[in-house]
N, C-alpha and C positions, 0 to 999 in steps of 0.2 A: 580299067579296073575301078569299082567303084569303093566309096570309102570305108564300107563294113567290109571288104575283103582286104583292105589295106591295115585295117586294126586288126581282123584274126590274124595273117600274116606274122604281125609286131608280135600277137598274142604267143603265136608259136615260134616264134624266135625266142621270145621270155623263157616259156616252159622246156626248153629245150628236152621233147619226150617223155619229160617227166609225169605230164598228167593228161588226161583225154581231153581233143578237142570240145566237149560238153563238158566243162568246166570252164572253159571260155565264151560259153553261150551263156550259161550262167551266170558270168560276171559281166556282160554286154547289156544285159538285159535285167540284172540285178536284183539274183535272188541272194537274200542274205542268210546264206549258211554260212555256217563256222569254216565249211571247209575253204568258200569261196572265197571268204573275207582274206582267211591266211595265207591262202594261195596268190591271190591278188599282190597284200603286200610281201608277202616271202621273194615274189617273183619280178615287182616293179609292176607291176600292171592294174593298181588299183584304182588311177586315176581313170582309167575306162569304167569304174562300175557303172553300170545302170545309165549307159552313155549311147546306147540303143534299145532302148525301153521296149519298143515296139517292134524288136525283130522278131520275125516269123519264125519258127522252129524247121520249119522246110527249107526257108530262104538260107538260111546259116548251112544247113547240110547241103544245100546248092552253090555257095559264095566258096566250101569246103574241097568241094567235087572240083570246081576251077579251080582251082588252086591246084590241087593234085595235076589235073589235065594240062595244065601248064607247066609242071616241073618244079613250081615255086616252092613246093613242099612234098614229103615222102612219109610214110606212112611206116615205122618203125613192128608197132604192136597194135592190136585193135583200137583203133581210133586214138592210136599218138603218134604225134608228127614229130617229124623233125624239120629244119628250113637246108634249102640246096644253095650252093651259091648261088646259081640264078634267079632264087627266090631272096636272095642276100642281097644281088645287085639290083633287082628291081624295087625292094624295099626302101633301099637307100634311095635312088632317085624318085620315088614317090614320096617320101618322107622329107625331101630337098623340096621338091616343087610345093608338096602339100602337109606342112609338117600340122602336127597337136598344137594345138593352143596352148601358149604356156600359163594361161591360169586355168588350165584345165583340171581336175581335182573329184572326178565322181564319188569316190566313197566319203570324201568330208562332205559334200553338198548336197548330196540325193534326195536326203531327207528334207530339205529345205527347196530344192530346185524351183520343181514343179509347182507349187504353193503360189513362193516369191513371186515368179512370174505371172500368174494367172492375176495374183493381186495387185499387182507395177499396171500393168497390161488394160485390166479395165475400169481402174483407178484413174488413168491417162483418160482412158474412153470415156470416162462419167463428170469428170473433169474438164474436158473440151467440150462436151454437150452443155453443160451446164451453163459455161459461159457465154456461150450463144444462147442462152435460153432453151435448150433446145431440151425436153424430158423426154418425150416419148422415144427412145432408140430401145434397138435390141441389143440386149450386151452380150457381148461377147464370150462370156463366162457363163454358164445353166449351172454354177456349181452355185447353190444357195447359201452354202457357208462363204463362200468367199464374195456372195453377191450381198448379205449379209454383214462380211466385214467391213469392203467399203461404205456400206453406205452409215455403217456407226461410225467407222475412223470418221468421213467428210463432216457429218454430222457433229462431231465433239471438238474440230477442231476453230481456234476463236478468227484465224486470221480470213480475211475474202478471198472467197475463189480465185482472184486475180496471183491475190500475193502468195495464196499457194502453189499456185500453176508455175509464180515466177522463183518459187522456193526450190520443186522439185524440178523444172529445166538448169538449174545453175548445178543441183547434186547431180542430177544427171551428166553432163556436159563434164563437170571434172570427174567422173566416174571413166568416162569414153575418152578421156584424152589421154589414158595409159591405152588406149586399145590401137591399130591401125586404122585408116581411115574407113578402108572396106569393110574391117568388121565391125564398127561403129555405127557405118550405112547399114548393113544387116539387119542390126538388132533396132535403128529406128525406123525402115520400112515397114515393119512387119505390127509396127503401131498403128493403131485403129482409133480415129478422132471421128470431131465431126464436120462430118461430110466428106470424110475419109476411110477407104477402107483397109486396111492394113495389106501388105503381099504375102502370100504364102509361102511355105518352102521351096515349093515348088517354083513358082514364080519370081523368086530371088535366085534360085539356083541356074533358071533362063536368062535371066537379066546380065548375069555376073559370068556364063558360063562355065558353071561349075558343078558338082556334081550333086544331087540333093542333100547322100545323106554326108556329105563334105562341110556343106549351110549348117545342117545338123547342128553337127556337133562344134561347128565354130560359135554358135550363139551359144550352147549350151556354155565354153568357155566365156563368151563375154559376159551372162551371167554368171559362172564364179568367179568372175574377176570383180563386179558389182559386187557380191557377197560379200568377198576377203577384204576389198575396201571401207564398206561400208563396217561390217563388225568389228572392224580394226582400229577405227576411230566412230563411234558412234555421236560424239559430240558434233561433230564436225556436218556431219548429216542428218539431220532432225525428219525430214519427210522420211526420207532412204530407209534410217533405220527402222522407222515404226513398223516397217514391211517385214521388218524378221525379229521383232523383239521377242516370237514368242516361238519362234521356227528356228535358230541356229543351235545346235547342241556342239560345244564343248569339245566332250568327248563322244568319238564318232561309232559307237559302239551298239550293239543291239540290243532290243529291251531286254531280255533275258538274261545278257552276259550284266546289262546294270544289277538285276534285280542279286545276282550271284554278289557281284563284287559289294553290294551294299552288306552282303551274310558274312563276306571275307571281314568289313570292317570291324565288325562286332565280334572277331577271333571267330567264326566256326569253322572247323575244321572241312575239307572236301566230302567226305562222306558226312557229316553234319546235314551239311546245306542240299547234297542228293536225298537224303533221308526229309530233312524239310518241305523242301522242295517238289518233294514225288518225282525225282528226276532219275534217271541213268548215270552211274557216277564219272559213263564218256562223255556226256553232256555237260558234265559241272565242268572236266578235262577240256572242252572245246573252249567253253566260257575263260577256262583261267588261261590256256593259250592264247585266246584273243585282247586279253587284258594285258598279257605280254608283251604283246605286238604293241597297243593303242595308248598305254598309261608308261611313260618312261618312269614313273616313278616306283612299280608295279616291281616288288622284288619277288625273283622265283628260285629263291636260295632254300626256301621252306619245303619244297618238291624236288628239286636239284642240288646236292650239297656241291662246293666251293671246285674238288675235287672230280666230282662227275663231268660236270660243265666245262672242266681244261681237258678231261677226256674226249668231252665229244666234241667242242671244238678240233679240237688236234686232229681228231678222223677225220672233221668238215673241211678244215685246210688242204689235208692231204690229199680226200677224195674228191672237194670242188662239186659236188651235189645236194640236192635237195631229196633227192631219193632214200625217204625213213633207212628203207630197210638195206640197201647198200650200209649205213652209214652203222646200222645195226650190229652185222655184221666184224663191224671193225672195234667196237668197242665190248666193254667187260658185259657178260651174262643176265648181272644184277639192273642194270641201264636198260628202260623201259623206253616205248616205243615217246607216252607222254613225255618222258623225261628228255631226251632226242628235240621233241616237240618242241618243245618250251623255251629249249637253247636257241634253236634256229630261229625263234620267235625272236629272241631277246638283242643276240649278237650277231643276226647274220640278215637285217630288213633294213 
């Protein structure tokens, strides 16, 4: 079993039914709609966002099809699954042998992943050419912005190439010493020096015998574990940091829900800010459920009175679902689907 069928698997154990397996391709692959964000965290499975950036649209309905044909999974209503016990016990010892990175974290780092990397990556490269005297290589990076970036950061900074090289091996080295040793070796194989070419994923995954997209997603964790270190103490890492001083956001929210919550601050009202905005007032609705979920400090007493919210609670307890309209169902007439929404956001992620 390879390790995108091991994460839909997990996926559809989370959702239990409740939602189509194409809302788990969406979160793999990380399209950031409201729906997927809330479902992600509603369900426990955010930390997979955009953790298979590159999955095929076919290969997923293929990784899907196994699944089924194996009995790992059963298919309730069009395209939702439930998990079988067979699909319960093979998870668990797959998830034994081959568990998540525990600084794995895709929806806080997505935004910043790809960047950091590309920038670490031939920063290193430009950085070991140099000291060998060495200009003329190909780098590894064609993105201009980022080929761009390093060669301003290199350029503005006052210490020698030496002492920076020996600046960012020490930030590095205690970055990886929270990591295992393997996946340590991973993330410094796949380093391209000079007169050195970095391994692939490929070629890491032969090495190690393991499975590719297994390599994947375990660098992708030792990358946010680099992140979470470094922003967490930024003093402490002066090369490190400079790599995300202008890439880590906060709060981990989409521009459109920021651009909403900046109209909340100024008191507009939900129809205000649709009416401002040019927007759908389900869309302002998407934005301030996401706000729910992202901003602990984000009160939704203003759309849900004190009273409503121990209603719908009370139904949630009882019925143990995420399913709106079950839950609908159980409570009073006047309690809106948003209103439902914004509880589950609040008290139930």
């Amino acid at each position: 079993m390879n390790y995108i069928q091991v994460s839909i698997l997990f996926c559809i154990k989370q959702l239990k039914g409740e939602r189509t397996a194409y809302g788990i391709y969406h979160l793999l692959t990380g399209k950031k709609s409201a729906q997927t964000i809330q479902d992600g965290k509603i369900f426990g499975i955010s930390f997979l966002f955009q953790s298979f950036v590159y999955l095929d649209k076919r290969f997923f309905e293929t990784c899907v099809a196994y699944l089924k044909e194996q009995q790992y999974i059963e298919e309730t209503e069009n395209q939702k699954y439930v998990m079988t016990d067979k699909g319960q016990a093979r998870l668990e010892d797959e998830l034994t042998a081959r568990p998540f990175h525990p600084a794995l974290d895709g929806w806080k780092f997505a935004s910043s992943t790809q960047l950091f990397l590309a920038r670490i990556t031939l920063f290193i490269q430009t950085l070991s050419n140099l000291q060998y005297f060495q200009k003329g290589f190909l780098p590894i990076s064609k993105n201009p912005e980022v080929i761009q970036w390093v060669k301003t950061y290199i350029m503005s900074q006052k210490q020698t190439r030496q002492e920076l090289a020996a600046e960012l091996f020490k930030e590095l080295r205690t970055c990886l010493k929270g990591c295992t040793e393997r996946d340590a070796s991973l993330f410094v194989l796949q380093l391209t020096g000079y007169q050195r070419v970095g391994f692939t994923k490929n070629q890491l995954a032969y090495q190690y015998e393991l499975d590719e997209h297994y390599v994947h997603i375990q660098l992708l964790g030792v990358i946010h574990h680099i992140i979470e270190k470094v922003s967490k103490n930024n003093e402490s890492f002066h090369v490190l940091s400079s790599f995300l001083r202008d890439l880590y956001l906060e709060l981990p929210l989409t521009s459109s829900t920021l651009k909403t919550y900046s109209w909340l601050q100024k008191g507009k009202t939900l129809e205000e800010i649709a009416y401002i905005r040019r927007l759908k007032e389900s869309t302002i609705e998407d934005h301030i459920a996401e706000l729910a979920l992202f901003v602990p400090s984000f009160s939704i007493d203003a759309y849900v009175s004190p009273k409503q919210q121990e209603e719908i609670i009370s139904a949630f307890e009882g019925l143990r679902t995420n399913k709106l309209k079950v839950i609908k169902e159980e409570v009073k007439d006047d309690v809106t689907y948003f209103q439902i929404r914004l509880v589950l956001a609040k008290h139930f992620t």
